[in-house]
N, C-alpha and C positions, 0 to 999 in steps of 0.2 A: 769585409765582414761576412757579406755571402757563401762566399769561398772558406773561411774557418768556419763557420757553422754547418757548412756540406762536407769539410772536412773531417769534423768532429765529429758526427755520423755515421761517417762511412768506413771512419775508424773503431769504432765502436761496433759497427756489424762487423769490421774486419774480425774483429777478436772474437764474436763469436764463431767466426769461418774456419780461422786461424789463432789460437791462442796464445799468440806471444806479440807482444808490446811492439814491436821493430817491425814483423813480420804486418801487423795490423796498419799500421802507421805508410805501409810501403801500399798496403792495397786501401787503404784512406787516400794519399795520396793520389794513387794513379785512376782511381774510381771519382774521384772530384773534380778533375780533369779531365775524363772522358766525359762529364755527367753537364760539364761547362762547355765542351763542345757540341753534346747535344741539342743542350736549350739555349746555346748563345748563336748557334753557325747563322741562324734567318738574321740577326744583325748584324753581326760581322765575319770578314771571312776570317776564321778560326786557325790560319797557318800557325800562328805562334804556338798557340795552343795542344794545334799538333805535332808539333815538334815535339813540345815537353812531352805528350804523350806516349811518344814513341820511344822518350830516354826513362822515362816512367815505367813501361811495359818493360821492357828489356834489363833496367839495372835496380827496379824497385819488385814489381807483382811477379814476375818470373824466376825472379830465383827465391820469393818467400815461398809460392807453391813446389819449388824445387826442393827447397830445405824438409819439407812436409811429406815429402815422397820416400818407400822403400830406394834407396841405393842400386838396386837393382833394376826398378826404372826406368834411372835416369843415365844418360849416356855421357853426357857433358856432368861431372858432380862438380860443388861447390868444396874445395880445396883449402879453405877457411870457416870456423864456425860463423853461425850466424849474428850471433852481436858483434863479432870482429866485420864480418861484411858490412854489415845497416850502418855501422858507428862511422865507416868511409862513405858508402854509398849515401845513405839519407842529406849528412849536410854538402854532399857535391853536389847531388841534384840540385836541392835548396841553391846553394852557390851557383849554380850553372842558371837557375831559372831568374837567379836575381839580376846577372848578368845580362839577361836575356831582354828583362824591363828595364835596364838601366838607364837608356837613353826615350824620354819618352818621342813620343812618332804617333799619327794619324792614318797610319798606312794601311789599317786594317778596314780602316770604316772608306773606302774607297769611294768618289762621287762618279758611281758608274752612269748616270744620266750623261756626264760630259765623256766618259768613255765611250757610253756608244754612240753619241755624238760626231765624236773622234772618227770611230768605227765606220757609220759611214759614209763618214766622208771619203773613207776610205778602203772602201768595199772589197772593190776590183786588185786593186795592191793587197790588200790582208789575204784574198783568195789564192793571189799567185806567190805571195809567200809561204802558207801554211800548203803548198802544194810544190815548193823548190826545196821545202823542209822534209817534205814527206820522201823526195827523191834524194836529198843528202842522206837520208837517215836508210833506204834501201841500201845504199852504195858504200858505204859509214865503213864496211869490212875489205874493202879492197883500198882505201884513203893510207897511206905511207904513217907509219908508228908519230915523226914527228908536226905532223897534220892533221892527224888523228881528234887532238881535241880543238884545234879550230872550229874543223867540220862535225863534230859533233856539238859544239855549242853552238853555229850556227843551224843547223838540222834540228835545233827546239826551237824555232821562232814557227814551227809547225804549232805548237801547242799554245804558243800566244797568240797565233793567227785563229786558230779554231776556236780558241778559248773567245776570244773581245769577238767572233763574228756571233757562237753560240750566244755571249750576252748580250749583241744588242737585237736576236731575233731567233729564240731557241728553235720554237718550229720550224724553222726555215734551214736553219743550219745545223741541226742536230745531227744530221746523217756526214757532214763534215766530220765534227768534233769523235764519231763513232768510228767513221776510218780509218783516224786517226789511232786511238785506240786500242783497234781491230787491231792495225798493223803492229805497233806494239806488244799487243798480247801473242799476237801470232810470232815475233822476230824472239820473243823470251822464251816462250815455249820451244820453237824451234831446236834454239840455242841451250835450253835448259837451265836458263839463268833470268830469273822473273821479278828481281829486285827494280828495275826501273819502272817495268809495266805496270807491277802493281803499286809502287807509288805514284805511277800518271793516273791510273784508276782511280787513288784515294783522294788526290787531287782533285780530280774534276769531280769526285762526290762532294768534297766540301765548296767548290768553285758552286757545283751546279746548285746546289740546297741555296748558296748566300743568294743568288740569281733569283730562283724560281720560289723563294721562301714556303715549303712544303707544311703542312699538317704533323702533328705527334707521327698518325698513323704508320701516312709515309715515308717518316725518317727513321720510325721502327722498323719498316718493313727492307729498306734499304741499308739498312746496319746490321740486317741480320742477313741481308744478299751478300751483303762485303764478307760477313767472319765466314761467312759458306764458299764463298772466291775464294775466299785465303785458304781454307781448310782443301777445296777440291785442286789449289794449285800446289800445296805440301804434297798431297796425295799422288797429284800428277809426276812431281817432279821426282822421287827417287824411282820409280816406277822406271819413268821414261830414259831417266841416267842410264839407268841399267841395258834400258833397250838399246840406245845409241853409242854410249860412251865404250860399254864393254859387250853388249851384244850382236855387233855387228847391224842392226837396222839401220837403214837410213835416216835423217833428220829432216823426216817433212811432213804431207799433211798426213798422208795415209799414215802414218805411225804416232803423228801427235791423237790425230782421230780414234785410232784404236786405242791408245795409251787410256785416254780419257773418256773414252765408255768404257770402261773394263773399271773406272773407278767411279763413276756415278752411281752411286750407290749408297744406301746410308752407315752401312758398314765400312766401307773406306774413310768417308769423310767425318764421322763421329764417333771410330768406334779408337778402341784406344788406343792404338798403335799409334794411330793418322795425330790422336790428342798429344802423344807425349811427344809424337816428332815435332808437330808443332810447335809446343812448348820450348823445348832444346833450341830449336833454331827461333824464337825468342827472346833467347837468356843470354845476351853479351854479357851476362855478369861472371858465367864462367871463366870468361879469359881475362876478366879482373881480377878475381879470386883466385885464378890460378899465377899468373902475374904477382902479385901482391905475397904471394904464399913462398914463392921462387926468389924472391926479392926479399923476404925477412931471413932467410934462409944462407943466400950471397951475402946479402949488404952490401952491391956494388952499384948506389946510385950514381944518376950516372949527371946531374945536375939538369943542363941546359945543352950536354951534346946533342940526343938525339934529334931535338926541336931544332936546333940549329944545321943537321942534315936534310929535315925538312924542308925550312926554310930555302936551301940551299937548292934543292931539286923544286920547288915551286917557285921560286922568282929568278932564277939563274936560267939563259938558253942553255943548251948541249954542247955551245964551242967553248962557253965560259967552265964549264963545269964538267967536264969529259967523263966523269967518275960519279956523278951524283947518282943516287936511289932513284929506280925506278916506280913508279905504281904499281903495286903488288908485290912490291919485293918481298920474301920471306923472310929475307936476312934478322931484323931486327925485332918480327915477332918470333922466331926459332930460339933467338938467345933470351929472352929473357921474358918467354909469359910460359914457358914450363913445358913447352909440347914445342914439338917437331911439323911442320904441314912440308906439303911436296909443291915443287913449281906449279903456277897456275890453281891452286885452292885460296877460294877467296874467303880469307879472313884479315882482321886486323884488331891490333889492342885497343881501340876505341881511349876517349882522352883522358876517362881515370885511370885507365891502365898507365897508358904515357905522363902521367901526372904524377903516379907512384913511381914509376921507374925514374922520374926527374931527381925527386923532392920526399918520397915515401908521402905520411898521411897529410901534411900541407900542401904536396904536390896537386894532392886530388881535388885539395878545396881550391887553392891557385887556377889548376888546369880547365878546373871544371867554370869557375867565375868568368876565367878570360874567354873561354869559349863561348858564352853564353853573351858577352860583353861585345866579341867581335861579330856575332849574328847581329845584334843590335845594331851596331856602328853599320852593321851593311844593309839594313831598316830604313836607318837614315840619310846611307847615300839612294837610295832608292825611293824614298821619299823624296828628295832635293830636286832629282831626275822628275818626278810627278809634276812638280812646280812648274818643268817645261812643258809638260803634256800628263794631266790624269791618264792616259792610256798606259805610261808605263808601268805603273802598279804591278801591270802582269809580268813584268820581266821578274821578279822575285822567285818565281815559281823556277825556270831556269839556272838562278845562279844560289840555289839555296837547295835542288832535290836533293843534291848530294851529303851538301855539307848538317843536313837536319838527318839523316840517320843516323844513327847510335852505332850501327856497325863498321862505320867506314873511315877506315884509318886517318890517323891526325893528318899524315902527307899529304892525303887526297884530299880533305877537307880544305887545308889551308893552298894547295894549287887548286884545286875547284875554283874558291872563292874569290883567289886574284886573278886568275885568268878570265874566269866570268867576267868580273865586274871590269876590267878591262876591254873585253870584247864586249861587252853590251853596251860599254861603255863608249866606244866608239860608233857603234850601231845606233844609242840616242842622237851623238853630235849631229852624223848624218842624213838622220831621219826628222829629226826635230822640226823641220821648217814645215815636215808635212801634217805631222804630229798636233802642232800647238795652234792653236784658235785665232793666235795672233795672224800667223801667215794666211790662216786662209779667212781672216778680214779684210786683211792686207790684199790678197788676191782680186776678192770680190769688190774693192774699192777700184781697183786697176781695171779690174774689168769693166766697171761704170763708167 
Protein backbone atom coordinates (compact mmCIF):
# COMPACT_ATOMS: atom_id res chain seq x y z
CA UNK A 1 0.00 0.00 0.00
CA UNK A 2 3.11 2.24 0.73
CA UNK A 3 4.53 1.67 -2.42
CA UNK A 4 1.24 2.80 -4.58
CA UNK A 5 0.79 5.75 -2.59
CA UNK A 6 4.59 6.78 -3.21
CA UNK A 7 3.88 5.79 -6.42
CA UNK A 8 1.00 7.77 -7.08
CA UNK A 9 2.88 10.82 -6.03
CA UNK A 10 5.63 10.57 -7.70
CA UNK A 11 3.60 10.16 -10.78
CA UNK A 12 1.84 12.97 -10.18
CA UNK A 13 4.98 15.31 -9.78
CA UNK A 14 6.08 13.25 -12.91
CA UNK A 15 3.53 15.04 -14.95
CA UNK A 16 4.20 17.99 -13.88
CA UNK A 17 8.13 17.41 -14.97
CA UNK A 18 6.93 15.62 -17.87
CA UNK A 19 3.54 16.07 -19.28
CA UNK A 20 2.45 12.91 -20.77
CA UNK A 21 0.73 9.94 -18.89
CA UNK A 22 3.43 7.00 -19.78
CA UNK A 23 6.33 9.23 -19.61
CA UNK A 24 5.03 10.15 -15.84
CA UNK A 25 4.19 6.73 -14.95
CA UNK A 26 7.85 5.58 -15.99
CA UNK A 27 9.51 8.38 -13.67
CA UNK A 28 6.75 7.36 -10.86
CA UNK A 29 7.92 4.21 -11.17
CA UNK A 30 11.59 4.43 -11.04
CA UNK A 31 11.49 7.35 -8.41
CA UNK A 32 9.43 4.92 -5.95
CA UNK A 33 11.93 2.63 -6.12
CA UNK A 34 14.88 4.73 -5.66
CA UNK A 35 12.82 6.45 -2.83
CA UNK A 36 12.38 2.54 -1.30
CA UNK A 37 15.90 1.98 -1.41
CA UNK A 38 16.70 4.97 0.40
CA UNK A 39 14.50 4.71 3.49
CA UNK A 40 14.39 0.84 3.50
CA UNK A 41 18.53 -0.09 2.82
CA UNK A 42 19.10 0.42 7.28
CA UNK A 43 16.60 -2.71 7.30
CA UNK A 44 17.39 -4.66 4.60
CA UNK A 45 19.85 -5.06 2.11
CA UNK A 46 18.04 -3.49 -0.87
CA UNK A 47 19.86 -5.93 -3.93
CA UNK A 48 16.46 -6.77 -5.23
CA UNK A 49 15.41 -3.40 -5.19
CA UNK A 50 18.35 -2.54 -7.02
CA UNK A 51 18.03 -4.44 -9.62
CA UNK A 52 14.57 -3.18 -10.48
CA UNK A 53 16.21 0.08 -10.20
CA UNK A 54 18.71 -0.21 -12.62
CA UNK A 55 16.00 -2.00 -15.26
CA UNK A 56 13.82 1.16 -14.09
CA UNK A 57 16.65 3.89 -14.99
CA UNK A 58 17.58 2.40 -18.36
CA UNK A 59 14.07 1.08 -19.93
CA UNK A 60 11.61 3.47 -17.89
CA UNK A 61 13.25 7.36 -16.82
CA UNK A 62 15.83 7.46 -19.55
CA UNK A 63 14.20 7.13 -22.53
CA UNK A 64 10.94 9.46 -21.04
CA UNK A 65 13.58 12.21 -20.66
CA UNK A 66 14.93 11.08 -24.00
CA UNK A 67 11.62 11.35 -25.73
CA UNK A 68 11.56 15.18 -24.18
CA UNK A 69 14.89 16.15 -25.78
CA UNK A 70 15.67 18.28 -29.11
CA UNK A 71 16.73 15.24 -31.58
CA UNK A 72 19.71 16.74 -31.90
CA UNK A 73 20.82 16.04 -28.41
CA UNK A 74 20.39 12.94 -28.47
CA UNK A 75 22.75 10.50 -30.03
CA UNK A 76 21.08 6.99 -29.42
CA UNK A 77 17.10 8.45 -30.62
CA UNK A 78 14.30 6.39 -29.82
CA UNK A 79 13.23 4.67 -33.20
CA UNK A 80 9.54 4.16 -31.92
CA UNK A 81 7.04 6.79 -30.64
CA UNK A 82 6.54 6.89 -27.29
CA UNK A 83 3.16 5.27 -26.47
CA UNK A 84 4.33 2.60 -28.79
CA UNK A 85 7.64 2.18 -26.39
CA UNK A 86 5.72 2.65 -22.70
CA UNK A 87 2.86 0.34 -23.96
CA UNK A 88 5.88 -2.73 -24.24
CA UNK A 89 8.26 -1.39 -21.77
CA UNK A 90 5.92 -0.37 -18.63
CA UNK A 91 4.03 -3.80 -18.42
CA UNK A 92 7.65 -5.90 -18.93
CA UNK A 93 9.14 -4.08 -16.25
CA UNK A 94 5.89 -4.64 -14.19
CA UNK A 95 6.25 -8.50 -15.56
CA UNK A 96 9.87 -8.78 -14.86
CA UNK A 97 9.48 -7.38 -11.28
CA UNK A 98 6.60 -9.74 -10.63
CA UNK A 99 8.77 -12.32 -11.63
CA UNK A 100 11.23 -11.04 -9.47
CA UNK A 101 8.86 -11.55 -6.16
CA UNK A 102 7.57 -14.60 -7.36
CA UNK A 103 9.03 -16.95 -5.06
CA UNK A 104 8.94 -15.64 -1.71
CA UNK A 105 12.56 -15.85 0.35
CA UNK A 106 14.16 -14.14 3.58
CA UNK A 107 17.29 -13.54 1.93
CA UNK A 108 17.32 -10.03 2.26
CA UNK A 109 16.87 -9.46 6.01
CA UNK A 110 20.17 -11.49 6.55
CA UNK A 111 20.91 -12.66 10.51
CA UNK A 112 24.34 -11.04 10.14
CA UNK A 113 24.87 -11.60 14.09
CA UNK A 114 25.51 -15.37 12.92
CA UNK A 115 27.51 -14.17 10.02
CA UNK A 116 29.93 -12.54 11.76
CA UNK A 117 29.94 -15.21 14.10
CA UNK A 118 30.79 -17.29 11.16
CA UNK A 119 33.30 -14.62 10.13
CA UNK A 120 35.32 -15.06 12.86
CA UNK A 121 35.54 -17.96 13.45
CA UNK A 122 37.02 -17.62 10.43
CA UNK A 123 39.27 -14.79 10.31
CA UNK A 124 42.66 -15.94 9.13
CA UNK A 125 40.80 -18.27 6.01
CA UNK A 126 38.39 -15.12 5.01
CA UNK A 127 41.89 -12.97 4.92
CA UNK A 128 43.79 -15.39 2.87
CA UNK A 129 40.93 -15.72 0.44
CA UNK A 130 39.95 -12.29 -0.09
CA UNK A 131 43.88 -11.79 -0.74
CA UNK A 132 44.15 -15.18 -3.42
CA UNK A 133 41.07 -13.26 -4.99
CA UNK A 134 42.82 -10.18 -5.15
CA UNK A 135 45.77 -12.17 -7.01
CA UNK A 136 43.35 -14.06 -9.39
CA UNK A 137 41.82 -10.96 -10.33
CA UNK A 138 45.48 -9.11 -11.00
CA UNK A 139 46.29 -12.24 -13.34
CA UNK A 140 42.51 -12.63 -14.75
CA UNK A 141 44.29 -11.27 -18.29
CA UNK A 142 46.76 -13.68 -19.02
CA UNK A 143 44.09 -16.94 -17.63
CA UNK A 144 43.57 -19.03 -21.27
CA UNK A 145 39.83 -17.77 -23.01
CA UNK A 146 38.43 -21.26 -21.82
CA UNK A 147 39.38 -20.62 -18.00
CA UNK A 148 38.84 -17.49 -18.22
CA UNK A 149 35.43 -17.60 -16.19
CA UNK A 150 36.55 -20.24 -13.71
CA UNK A 151 39.09 -17.75 -12.49
CA UNK A 152 37.18 -14.92 -12.69
CA UNK A 153 34.30 -16.34 -10.48
CA UNK A 154 36.72 -17.66 -8.42
CA UNK A 155 38.67 -14.15 -8.05
CA UNK A 156 35.14 -12.60 -6.47
CA UNK A 157 35.44 -14.65 -3.23
CA UNK A 158 37.74 -11.28 -2.80
CA UNK A 159 34.62 -9.41 -2.37
CA UNK A 160 32.89 -11.95 -0.11
CA UNK A 161 36.08 -12.10 1.95
CA UNK A 162 36.22 -8.23 2.46
CA UNK A 163 32.61 -8.00 2.40
CA UNK A 164 31.74 -10.63 5.96
CA UNK A 165 35.31 -9.35 7.39
CA UNK A 166 34.12 -5.39 6.82
CA UNK A 167 30.73 -6.72 8.57
CA UNK A 168 31.81 -8.24 11.38
CA UNK A 169 34.45 -5.41 12.34
CA UNK A 170 34.31 -2.23 9.86
CA UNK A 171 37.05 -0.34 11.58
CA UNK A 172 39.17 -2.83 11.63
CA UNK A 173 38.90 -4.03 8.15
CA UNK A 174 37.87 -1.21 6.10
CA UNK A 175 41.18 -0.54 4.62
CA UNK A 176 40.77 -4.36 3.37
CA UNK A 177 37.36 -3.88 1.75
CA UNK A 178 39.01 -0.19 0.07
CA UNK A 179 41.84 -2.26 -1.60
CA UNK A 180 39.80 -4.16 -2.78
CA UNK A 181 37.95 -1.43 -4.48
CA UNK A 182 41.01 0.57 -5.09
CA UNK A 183 42.08 -2.28 -7.35
CA UNK A 184 39.02 -2.47 -9.02
CA UNK A 185 38.57 1.09 -9.87
CA UNK A 186 42.17 1.21 -10.88
CA UNK A 187 42.00 -2.23 -13.31
CA UNK A 188 38.53 -0.37 -15.07
CA UNK A 189 40.04 2.76 -15.52
CA UNK A 190 43.01 1.31 -16.62
CA UNK A 191 41.25 -0.85 -19.16
CA UNK A 192 38.60 1.75 -19.91
CA UNK A 193 35.80 -0.31 -19.09
CA UNK A 194 34.25 0.65 -15.66
CA UNK A 195 30.94 -1.48 -15.68
CA UNK A 196 32.19 -3.90 -12.93
CA UNK A 197 33.88 -1.30 -10.62
CA UNK A 198 31.32 0.69 -10.37
CA UNK A 199 28.78 -1.94 -9.62
CA UNK A 200 31.29 -3.41 -6.78
CA UNK A 201 31.10 0.34 -5.70
CA UNK A 202 27.37 0.53 -5.61
CA UNK A 203 27.35 -2.72 -3.92
CA UNK A 204 29.31 -2.11 -1.08
CA UNK A 205 27.32 1.31 -0.65
CA UNK A 206 24.23 -0.51 -0.17
CA UNK A 207 26.34 -3.60 1.77
CA UNK A 208 27.97 -0.86 3.87
CA UNK A 209 24.53 1.48 4.80
CA UNK A 210 22.54 -2.21 5.69
CA UNK A 211 25.88 -2.72 8.06
CA UNK A 212 26.59 0.55 9.60
CA UNK A 213 22.67 1.76 9.41
CA UNK A 214 23.70 5.63 8.76
CA UNK A 215 21.45 8.89 9.43
CA UNK A 216 19.15 10.79 6.44
CA UNK A 217 22.16 13.08 6.51
CA UNK A 218 24.71 10.55 5.51
CA UNK A 219 22.88 8.79 3.01
CA UNK A 220 22.16 12.13 1.37
CA UNK A 221 25.47 12.96 1.32
CA UNK A 222 26.61 9.49 -0.06
CA UNK A 223 24.05 9.45 -2.95
CA UNK A 224 25.05 12.41 -4.05
CA UNK A 225 29.18 11.20 -3.83
CA UNK A 226 27.83 8.07 -6.09
CA UNK A 227 25.84 10.20 -8.98
CA UNK A 228 29.27 12.58 -8.80
CA UNK A 229 31.41 8.98 -9.38
CA UNK A 230 29.21 8.14 -11.88
CA UNK A 231 29.26 11.50 -13.71
CA UNK A 232 33.29 12.05 -13.02
CA UNK A 233 33.72 8.32 -14.58
CA UNK A 234 31.45 9.19 -17.93
CA UNK A 235 33.66 12.06 -17.90
CA UNK A 236 36.66 10.11 -17.50
CA UNK A 237 36.05 7.59 -19.90
CA UNK A 238 35.65 8.97 -23.36
CA UNK A 239 38.27 11.40 -22.64
CA UNK A 240 40.74 8.63 -21.76
CA UNK A 241 39.32 6.20 -24.94
CA UNK A 242 40.52 8.68 -26.82
CA UNK A 243 43.97 8.95 -25.02
CA UNK A 244 44.77 5.20 -25.26
CA UNK A 245 42.65 3.45 -27.68
CA UNK A 246 43.47 5.93 -30.50
CA UNK A 247 46.08 8.40 -29.18
CA UNK A 248 48.73 6.32 -28.77
CA UNK A 249 49.16 7.00 -24.71
CA UNK A 250 49.90 4.39 -22.68
CA UNK A 251 47.25 2.85 -20.17
CA UNK A 252 48.39 3.53 -16.84
CA UNK A 253 48.71 5.68 -13.89
CA UNK A 254 50.27 8.69 -15.20
CA UNK A 255 47.56 8.96 -17.96
CA UNK A 256 44.59 7.82 -15.90
CA UNK A 257 46.10 10.62 -13.36
CA UNK A 258 46.24 13.21 -15.92
CA UNK A 259 43.02 12.13 -17.76
CA UNK A 260 41.25 12.69 -14.57
CA UNK A 261 42.40 16.03 -13.30
CA UNK A 262 42.00 17.64 -16.56
CA UNK A 263 38.10 16.59 -15.79
CA UNK A 264 37.62 17.53 -12.22
CA UNK A 265 35.94 20.29 -12.65
CA UNK A 266 32.53 21.32 -12.43
CA UNK A 267 32.05 21.87 -15.93
CA UNK A 268 32.96 18.34 -17.02
CA UNK A 269 31.15 16.61 -14.70
CA UNK A 270 27.68 18.88 -14.73
CA UNK A 271 27.91 20.64 -17.54
CA UNK A 272 25.92 19.28 -20.42
CA UNK A 273 27.81 17.46 -22.50
CA UNK A 274 29.06 15.11 -19.57
CA UNK A 275 24.74 15.23 -18.75
CA UNK A 276 23.58 13.95 -22.02
CA UNK A 277 26.51 11.39 -22.43
CA UNK A 278 25.42 10.09 -19.42
CA UNK A 279 21.97 9.84 -20.16
CA UNK A 280 22.72 7.87 -23.58
CA UNK A 281 24.71 5.35 -21.98
CA UNK A 282 21.67 5.01 -19.63
CA UNK A 283 19.04 4.28 -22.16
CA UNK A 284 19.22 0.57 -23.07
CA UNK A 285 15.80 1.39 -24.39
CA UNK A 286 17.31 2.46 -27.57
CA UNK A 287 18.38 -0.93 -28.63
CA UNK A 288 14.82 -1.91 -27.71
CA UNK A 289 13.11 0.57 -29.70
CA UNK A 290 15.37 0.37 -32.28
CA UNK A 291 15.11 -3.69 -32.28
CA UNK A 292 11.39 -3.66 -32.07
CA UNK A 293 11.12 -0.80 -35.05
CA UNK A 294 13.55 -3.35 -37.30
CA UNK A 295 11.24 -6.24 -36.35
CA UNK A 296 7.79 -4.63 -37.27
CA UNK A 297 9.36 -3.60 -40.32
CA UNK A 298 10.93 -7.71 -41.26
CA UNK A 299 8.52 -9.64 -39.52
CA UNK A 300 10.96 -12.35 -39.10
CA UNK A 301 10.46 -13.53 -35.55
CA UNK A 302 12.28 -15.75 -34.91
CA UNK A 303 10.43 -17.86 -32.04
CA UNK A 304 12.56 -19.82 -29.52
CA UNK A 305 15.80 -19.91 -31.87
CA UNK A 306 17.82 -17.51 -30.61
CA UNK A 307 17.38 -18.51 -26.80
CA UNK A 308 18.07 -21.76 -27.68
CA UNK A 309 21.69 -20.65 -29.19
CA UNK A 310 21.89 -19.25 -25.85
CA UNK A 311 21.09 -21.98 -24.11
CA UNK A 312 23.33 -23.83 -26.22
CA UNK A 313 26.60 -21.72 -25.49
CA UNK A 314 25.86 -21.38 -21.67
CA UNK A 315 25.48 -25.12 -20.66
CA UNK A 316 27.14 -26.96 -23.49
CA UNK A 317 31.44 -27.28 -23.06
CA UNK A 318 33.34 -26.34 -26.45
CA UNK A 319 34.08 -30.15 -27.55
CA UNK A 320 30.17 -30.73 -27.32
CA UNK A 321 29.35 -27.43 -29.15
CA UNK A 322 32.29 -26.58 -31.47
CA UNK A 323 30.14 -23.77 -33.29
CA UNK A 324 28.44 -22.22 -30.39
CA UNK A 325 28.23 -18.12 -29.75
CA UNK A 326 30.60 -16.70 -28.05
CA UNK A 327 30.20 -13.68 -25.34
CA UNK A 328 30.24 -10.73 -27.28
CA UNK A 329 29.35 -11.94 -30.28
CA UNK A 330 28.00 -9.24 -32.68
CA UNK A 331 26.47 -11.67 -34.86
CA UNK A 332 22.86 -11.59 -33.51
CA UNK A 333 22.77 -7.96 -32.25
CA UNK A 334 23.88 -6.76 -35.98
CA UNK A 335 20.89 -8.76 -37.59
CA UNK A 336 18.40 -7.67 -35.95
CA UNK A 337 18.31 -4.52 -33.30
CA UNK A 338 18.79 -2.22 -36.64
CA UNK A 339 22.60 -1.06 -36.20
CA UNK A 340 25.77 -2.63 -37.18
CA UNK A 341 28.73 -2.47 -34.05
CA UNK A 342 32.42 -3.72 -34.71
CA UNK A 343 34.30 -6.69 -33.05
CA UNK A 344 34.87 -6.06 -29.46
CA UNK A 345 32.01 -2.94 -28.79
CA UNK A 346 30.28 -3.89 -25.84
CA UNK A 347 26.65 -4.00 -26.43
CA UNK A 348 23.84 -6.28 -26.33
CA UNK A 349 19.77 -6.48 -26.79
CA UNK A 350 19.00 -6.82 -23.25
CA UNK A 351 15.80 -9.43 -22.69
CA UNK A 352 12.88 -7.18 -24.06
CA UNK A 353 14.79 -6.81 -26.94
CA UNK A 354 15.17 -10.77 -27.13
CA UNK A 355 11.71 -11.23 -26.10
CA UNK A 356 10.53 -9.18 -29.19
CA UNK A 357 12.69 -10.75 -31.59
CA UNK A 358 11.28 -14.23 -30.07
CA UNK A 359 7.48 -13.53 -29.85
CA UNK A 360 7.00 -9.55 -30.72
CA UNK A 361 4.83 -7.72 -27.96
CA UNK A 362 4.08 -11.20 -25.70
CA UNK A 363 7.66 -11.92 -26.09
CA UNK A 364 8.40 -8.83 -23.99
CA UNK A 365 5.85 -9.53 -21.37
CA UNK A 366 6.95 -13.65 -21.50
CA UNK A 367 10.84 -12.68 -21.63
CA UNK A 368 10.56 -10.08 -19.16
CA UNK A 369 8.40 -12.46 -16.30
CA UNK A 370 10.69 -15.41 -16.90
CA UNK A 371 13.69 -13.33 -16.20
CA UNK A 372 12.62 -11.75 -13.39
CA UNK A 373 11.19 -15.49 -12.15
CA UNK A 374 14.77 -17.07 -12.74
CA UNK A 375 16.62 -14.19 -10.38
CA UNK A 376 14.03 -15.37 -8.09
CA UNK A 377 14.38 -19.22 -8.32
CA UNK A 378 18.26 -18.15 -7.91
CA UNK A 379 17.03 -16.20 -4.42
CA UNK A 380 16.14 -19.28 -3.35
CA UNK A 381 18.79 -21.66 -4.25
CA UNK A 382 20.87 -19.24 -2.25
CA UNK A 383 18.76 -19.00 0.47
CA UNK A 384 18.65 -23.00 0.87
CA UNK A 385 22.72 -22.64 0.78
CA UNK A 386 22.04 -19.95 3.92
CA UNK A 387 20.32 -22.89 5.82
CA UNK A 388 24.04 -24.46 5.73
CA UNK A 389 25.78 -21.46 6.85
CA UNK A 390 23.98 -17.63 7.07
CA UNK A 391 27.49 -16.66 5.69
CA UNK A 392 26.58 -17.45 2.42
CA UNK A 393 24.02 -14.78 1.89
CA UNK A 394 27.04 -12.92 0.37
CA UNK A 395 27.59 -15.29 -2.35
CA UNK A 396 24.46 -13.53 -4.17
CA UNK A 397 26.45 -10.58 -4.86
CA UNK A 398 28.91 -12.81 -7.21
CA UNK A 399 26.54 -14.86 -9.04
CA UNK A 400 24.01 -12.06 -9.75
CA UNK A 401 26.61 -8.63 -10.69
CA UNK A 402 26.08 -9.62 -13.91
CA UNK A 403 23.05 -11.08 -14.53
CA UNK A 404 21.04 -7.82 -12.63
CA UNK A 405 22.25 -5.33 -15.32
CA UNK A 406 19.99 -4.24 -17.91
CA UNK A 407 22.76 -4.09 -20.34
CA UNK A 408 24.02 -7.28 -20.55
CA UNK A 409 23.09 -9.62 -23.09
CA UNK A 410 20.45 -12.68 -22.57
CA UNK A 411 23.69 -15.23 -23.31
CA UNK A 412 25.72 -13.78 -20.59
CA UNK A 413 23.05 -13.51 -18.31
CA UNK A 414 21.95 -17.00 -18.54
CA UNK A 415 25.93 -18.44 -18.65
CA UNK A 416 26.66 -16.14 -15.75
CA UNK A 417 23.91 -17.58 -13.80
CA UNK A 418 24.55 -21.38 -14.33
CA UNK A 419 28.02 -21.29 -14.14
CA UNK A 420 28.03 -19.21 -11.01
CA UNK A 421 25.73 -21.24 -9.23
CA UNK A 422 27.46 -24.12 -10.24
CA UNK A 423 30.90 -22.90 -9.06
CA UNK A 424 29.79 -21.46 -5.88
CA UNK A 425 28.05 -24.25 -5.68
CA UNK A 426 30.63 -26.51 -5.24
CA UNK A 427 32.73 -24.06 -3.29
CA UNK A 428 29.59 -24.23 -0.43
CA UNK A 429 29.87 -28.29 -0.56
CA UNK A 430 33.46 -27.84 0.27
CA UNK A 431 33.40 -25.22 2.57
CA UNK A 432 30.45 -26.06 4.56
CA UNK A 433 31.99 -28.03 7.43
CA UNK A 434 33.75 -24.81 8.17
CA UNK A 435 30.99 -22.62 7.52
CA UNK A 436 28.10 -24.03 9.63
CA UNK A 437 27.98 -23.86 13.63
CA UNK A 438 27.15 -27.41 13.54
CA UNK A 439 30.88 -28.52 12.81
CA UNK A 440 32.44 -26.20 14.91
CA UNK A 441 30.24 -27.57 17.89
CA UNK A 442 31.04 -30.57 16.75
CA UNK A 443 34.79 -29.47 16.95
CA UNK A 444 34.68 -27.93 20.18
CA UNK A 445 33.05 -31.06 21.72
CA UNK A 446 36.06 -33.16 20.31
CA UNK A 447 38.23 -31.18 21.58
CA UNK A 448 36.84 -31.46 25.30
Amino acid sequence: MKFFANFILTSLLGIIIIPEIYAAMAFGLTFTIGLRIFLDSNNSFVFREWALFLYAFNYLLSPAITYQLNSDLVNYGMKINSDAYFSLAIPGFLLFATGMYSIPNRLFIPEFKKVNQVTLMNESFLIRMTILGILLRVFLDVIPGELGFLFYSLSMIRFVGALSLFASNSKKYVWLTLIVLFIELFQGFRGGMYHDALMWVLFFALFSVYITKPGIRIKLIGTVSLMLLILFIQAVKVAYREEVWTGGRDANIETISSVGSSKANSESLIGEENLLSSLNRGNQAWIFASTVDRMDRYNDFQGLTNVNKYMEAALLPRFLAPNKIESGNSEIFNKFSGHVIKEGTSMGLGVFADGYIAYGTWGVYIFGYALGLIISLTFRIVEGWTKISPFYVLLILPILNYAVRPDCELQTTINHLSKSILIFGILVYFTKKRFSFDSWKTLKVGAV
